[in-house]
C-alpha positions in Angstrom: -4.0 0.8 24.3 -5.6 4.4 25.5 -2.7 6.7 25.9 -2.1 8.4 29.4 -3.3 11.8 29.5 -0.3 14.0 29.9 -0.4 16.2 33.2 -1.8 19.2 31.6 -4.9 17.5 30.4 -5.6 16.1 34.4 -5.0 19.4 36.0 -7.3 21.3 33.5 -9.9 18.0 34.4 -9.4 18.6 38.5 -10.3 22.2 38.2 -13.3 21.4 36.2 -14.1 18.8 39.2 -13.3 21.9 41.9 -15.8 24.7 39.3 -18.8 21.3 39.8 -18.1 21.2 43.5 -17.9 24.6 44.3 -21.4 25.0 42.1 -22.6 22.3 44.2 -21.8 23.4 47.4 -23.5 26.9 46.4 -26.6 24.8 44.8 -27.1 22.9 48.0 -27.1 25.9 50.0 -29.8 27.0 47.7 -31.7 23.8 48.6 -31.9 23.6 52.3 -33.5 27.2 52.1 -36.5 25.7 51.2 -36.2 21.9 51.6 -35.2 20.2 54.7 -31.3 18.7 55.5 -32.1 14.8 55.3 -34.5 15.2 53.1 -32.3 17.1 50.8 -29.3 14.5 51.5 -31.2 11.6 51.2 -32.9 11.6 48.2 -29.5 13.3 46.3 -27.4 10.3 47.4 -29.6 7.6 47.1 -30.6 8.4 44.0 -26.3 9.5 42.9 -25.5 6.2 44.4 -27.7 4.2 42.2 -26.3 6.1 39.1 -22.4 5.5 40.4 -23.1 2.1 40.7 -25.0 1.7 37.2 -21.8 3.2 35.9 -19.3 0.8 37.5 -21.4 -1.9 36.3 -22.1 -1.0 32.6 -19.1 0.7 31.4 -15.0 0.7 32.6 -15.4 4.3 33.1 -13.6 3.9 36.7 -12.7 0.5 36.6 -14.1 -2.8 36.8 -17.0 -3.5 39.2 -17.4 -6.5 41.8 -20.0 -7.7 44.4 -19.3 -7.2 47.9 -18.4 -10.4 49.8 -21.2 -11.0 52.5 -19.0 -10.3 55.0 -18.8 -6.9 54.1 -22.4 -5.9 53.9 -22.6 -4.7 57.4 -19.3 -2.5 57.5 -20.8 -1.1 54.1 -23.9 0.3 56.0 -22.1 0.9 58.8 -18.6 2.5 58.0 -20.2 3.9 55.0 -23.6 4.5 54.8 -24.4 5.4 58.3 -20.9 7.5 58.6 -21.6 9.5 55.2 -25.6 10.2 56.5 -24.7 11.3 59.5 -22.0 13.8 57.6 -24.5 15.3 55.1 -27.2 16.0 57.5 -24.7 18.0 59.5 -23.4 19.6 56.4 -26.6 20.6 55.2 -27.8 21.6 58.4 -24.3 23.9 58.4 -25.5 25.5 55.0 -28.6 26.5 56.6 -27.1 29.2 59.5 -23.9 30.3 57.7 -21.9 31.2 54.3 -21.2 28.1 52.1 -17.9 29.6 51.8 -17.2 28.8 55.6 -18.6 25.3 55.5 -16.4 24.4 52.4 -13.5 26.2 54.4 -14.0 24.2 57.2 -13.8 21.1 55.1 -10.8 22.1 53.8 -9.3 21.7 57.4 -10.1 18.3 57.2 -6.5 16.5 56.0 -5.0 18.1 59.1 -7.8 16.5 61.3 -6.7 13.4 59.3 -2.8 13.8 60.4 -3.5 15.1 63.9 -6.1 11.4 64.1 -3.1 9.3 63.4 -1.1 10.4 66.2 2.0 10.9 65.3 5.0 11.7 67.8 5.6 15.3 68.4 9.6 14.8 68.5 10.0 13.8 65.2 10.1 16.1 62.0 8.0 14.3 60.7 5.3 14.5 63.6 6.5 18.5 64.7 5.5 19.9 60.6 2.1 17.6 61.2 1.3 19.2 64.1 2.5 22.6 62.8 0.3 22.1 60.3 -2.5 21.4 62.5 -1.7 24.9 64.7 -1.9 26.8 61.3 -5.2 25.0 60.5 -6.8 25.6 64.0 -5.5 29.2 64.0 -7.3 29.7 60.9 -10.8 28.0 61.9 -10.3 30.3 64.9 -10.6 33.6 62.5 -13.3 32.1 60.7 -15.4 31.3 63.9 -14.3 34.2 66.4 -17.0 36.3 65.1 -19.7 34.2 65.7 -18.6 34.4 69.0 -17.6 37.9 69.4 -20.8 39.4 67.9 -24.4 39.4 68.4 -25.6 39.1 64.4 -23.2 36.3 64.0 -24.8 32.5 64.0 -22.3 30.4 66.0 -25.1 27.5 65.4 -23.7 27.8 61.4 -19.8 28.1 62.2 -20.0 25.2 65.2 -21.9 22.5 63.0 -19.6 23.6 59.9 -16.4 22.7 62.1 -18.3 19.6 63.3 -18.9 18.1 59.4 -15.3 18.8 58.9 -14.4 16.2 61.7 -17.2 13.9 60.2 -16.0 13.9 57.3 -12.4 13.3 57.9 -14.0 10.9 60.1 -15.9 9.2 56.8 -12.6 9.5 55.1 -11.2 6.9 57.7 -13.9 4.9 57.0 -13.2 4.7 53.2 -10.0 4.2 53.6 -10.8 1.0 56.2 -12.9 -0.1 53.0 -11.0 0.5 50.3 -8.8 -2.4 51.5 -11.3 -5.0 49.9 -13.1 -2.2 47.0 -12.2 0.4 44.9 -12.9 3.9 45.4 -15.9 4.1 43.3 -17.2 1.2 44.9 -16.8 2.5 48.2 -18.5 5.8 47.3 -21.9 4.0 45.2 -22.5 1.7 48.2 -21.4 4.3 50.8 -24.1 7.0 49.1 -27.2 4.5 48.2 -27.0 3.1 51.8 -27.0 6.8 53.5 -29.8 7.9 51.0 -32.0 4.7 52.2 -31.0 5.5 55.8 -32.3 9.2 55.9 -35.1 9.1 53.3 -37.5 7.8 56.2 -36.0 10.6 58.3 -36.6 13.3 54.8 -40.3 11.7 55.0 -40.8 12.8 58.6 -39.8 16.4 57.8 -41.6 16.4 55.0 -45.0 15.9 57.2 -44.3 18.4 59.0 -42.8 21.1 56.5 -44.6 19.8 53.2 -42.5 19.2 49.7 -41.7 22.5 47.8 -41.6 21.5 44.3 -40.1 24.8 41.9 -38.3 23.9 38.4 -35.5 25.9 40.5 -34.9 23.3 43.1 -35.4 20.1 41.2 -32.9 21.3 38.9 -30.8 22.0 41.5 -31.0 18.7 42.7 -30.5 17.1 39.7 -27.1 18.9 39.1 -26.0 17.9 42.5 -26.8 14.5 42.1 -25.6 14.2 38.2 -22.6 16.5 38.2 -21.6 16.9 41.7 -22.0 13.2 42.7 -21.3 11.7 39.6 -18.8 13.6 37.1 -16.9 15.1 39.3 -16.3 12.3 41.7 -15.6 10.6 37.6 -12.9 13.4 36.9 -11.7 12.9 40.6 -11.5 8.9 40.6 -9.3 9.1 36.5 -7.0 11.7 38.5 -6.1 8.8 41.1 -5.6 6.5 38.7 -2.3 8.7 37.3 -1.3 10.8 40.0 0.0 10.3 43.7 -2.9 10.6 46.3 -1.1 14.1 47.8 -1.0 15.8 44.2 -4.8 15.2 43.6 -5.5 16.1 47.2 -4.1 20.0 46.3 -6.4 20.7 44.6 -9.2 20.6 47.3 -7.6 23.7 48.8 -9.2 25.5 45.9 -13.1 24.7 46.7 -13.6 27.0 49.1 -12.7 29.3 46.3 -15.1 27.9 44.3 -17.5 27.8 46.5 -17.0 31.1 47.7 -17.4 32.3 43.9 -20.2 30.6 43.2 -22.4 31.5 46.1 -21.3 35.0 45.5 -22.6 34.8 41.5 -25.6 32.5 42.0 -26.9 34.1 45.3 -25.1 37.1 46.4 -23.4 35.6 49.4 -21.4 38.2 50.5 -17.1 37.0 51.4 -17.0 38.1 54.8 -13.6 39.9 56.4 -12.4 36.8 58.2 -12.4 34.5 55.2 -9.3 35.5 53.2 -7.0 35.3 56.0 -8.9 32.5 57.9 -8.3 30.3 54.3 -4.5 31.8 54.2 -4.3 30.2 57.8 -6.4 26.8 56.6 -4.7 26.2 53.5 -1.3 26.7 54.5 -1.9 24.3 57.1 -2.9 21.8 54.5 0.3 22.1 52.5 2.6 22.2 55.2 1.0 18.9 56.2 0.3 17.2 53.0 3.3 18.5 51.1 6.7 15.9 50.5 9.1 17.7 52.1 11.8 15.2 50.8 11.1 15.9 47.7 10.7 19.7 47.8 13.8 20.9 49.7 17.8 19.0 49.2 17.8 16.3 51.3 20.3 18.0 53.9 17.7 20.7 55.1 15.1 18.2 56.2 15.9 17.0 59.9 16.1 13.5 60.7 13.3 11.4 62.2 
């Protein structure tokens, strides 16, 4: 029997997952410069699906694979394919007008978008930190996107379609976890990403007639990292993590990819960290924990109001 790894070993394995993220986030950025949003989506997560799903089916790397009940084929395309297109499009169209580092902030909003969606009652404690949580989150998307608004050189375009793939993508979380009732997370995610790749490649073929295919050793290597390492090993690291630790601990460490992201971008193509961001994250991420963290656990059981 394989021995659990001990909690050292999975932390030091999450932030490898958040370094390949961030790098990916950057590396996509890099992409839609030149080569157009579905296009760029498409052909990464058709071509990352079919590789997911070769995995689940030839090794136990993440479990043991099984064949979708017929049933389930049209929630697959719909919950999951057209839910996760839709998301990358807006995503990549996001990377396009603004800093990578907002767009990955803006996703890191998107557990409070998750707590505020389940509705929870306000005169609870339970529903008052959630939608404290939520106030700290919006105050700090409101940093990040007041500029845009406030000056002229700003691109609002960027910072409104950045906000808008956060709600999509807590949105496509919804949808996994409607899904994951009859699959496992890896299965979800390989028939969730082939489906969205074969849904937008005709639409990547359109704006390739009109923009032509750019085809530099840069960009295909690019693409190949996003699709290997971004889509694969680190959703791999991500999936072992799950296996051994409560959901909210893995979760935590998504407050550190805008980090990455930031550092990345900064390295790879001199992105410069505007003003806003470091308080505008302090804001987001704050938000996060207040929502995400276990209270019970954390403080003696005295301190925490009753429900």
């Amino acid at each position: 029997m394989l021995r659990q790894p001990s909690h050292k070993i999975l932390a030091l394995s999450l932030l490898a997952a958040v370094f390949l993220w961030g790098a990916n986030n950057a590396g996509t950025k890099h992409l839609v410069e030149t080569w157009p949003p579905a296009w760029t989506g498409g052909s990464r997560f058709f071509l990352a699906g079919l590789l997911l799903l070769a995995v689940l089916r030839h090794t136990t790397w993440l479990g043991k694979a099984s064949s979708p009940r017929p049933g389930l084929e049209l929630q697959l395309w719909l919950r999951g394919g057209l839910s996760l297109a839709i998301y990358i499009v807006v995503f990549n169209s996001a990377l396009r007008y603004t800093a990578a580092s907002h767009v990955a902030l803006y996703l890191g909003a998107s557990p409070v978008w998750a707590l505020l969606w389940e509705g929870h009652s306000a005169t609870t404690w339970d529903g008052f930190r959630r939608y404290l949580a939520a106030g700290l989150a919006l105050a700090g998307v409101a940093i990040l996107f007041w500029p845009s608004l406030s000056h002229t050189n700003a691109n609002w375009v960027g910072e409104t379609l950045g906000l808008a793939a956060s709600v999509l993508w807590t949105h496509y979380g919804r949808q996994c976890r409607i899904l994951g009732a009859q699959l496992s997370g890896p299965e979800v995610s390989a028939h969730g990403m082939w489906r969205a790749g074969l849904i937008l490649l005709p639409f990547g073929a359109v704006e390739l007639l009109k923009t032509g295919l750019v085809l530099r050793l840069d960009l295909v290597l690019t693409q190949a990292y996003c699709i290997v390492a971004g889509g694969v090993v680190a959703f791999a690291i991500w999936s072992n993590a799950l296996r051994h630790w409560h959901t909210s601990q893995v979760l935590l460490f998504n407050n550190l990819i805008p980090l990455s992201t930031m550092a990345w971008a900064w390295v790879l193509l001199g992105e410069k960290v505007t003003p806003t961001f470091w308080l505008a994250m302090v804001f987001v991420i704050g938000g996060v924990l207040l929502g995400q963290a276990n209270w019970e656990k954390l403080l003696p059981a005295r301190t925490v109001p009753p429900e």
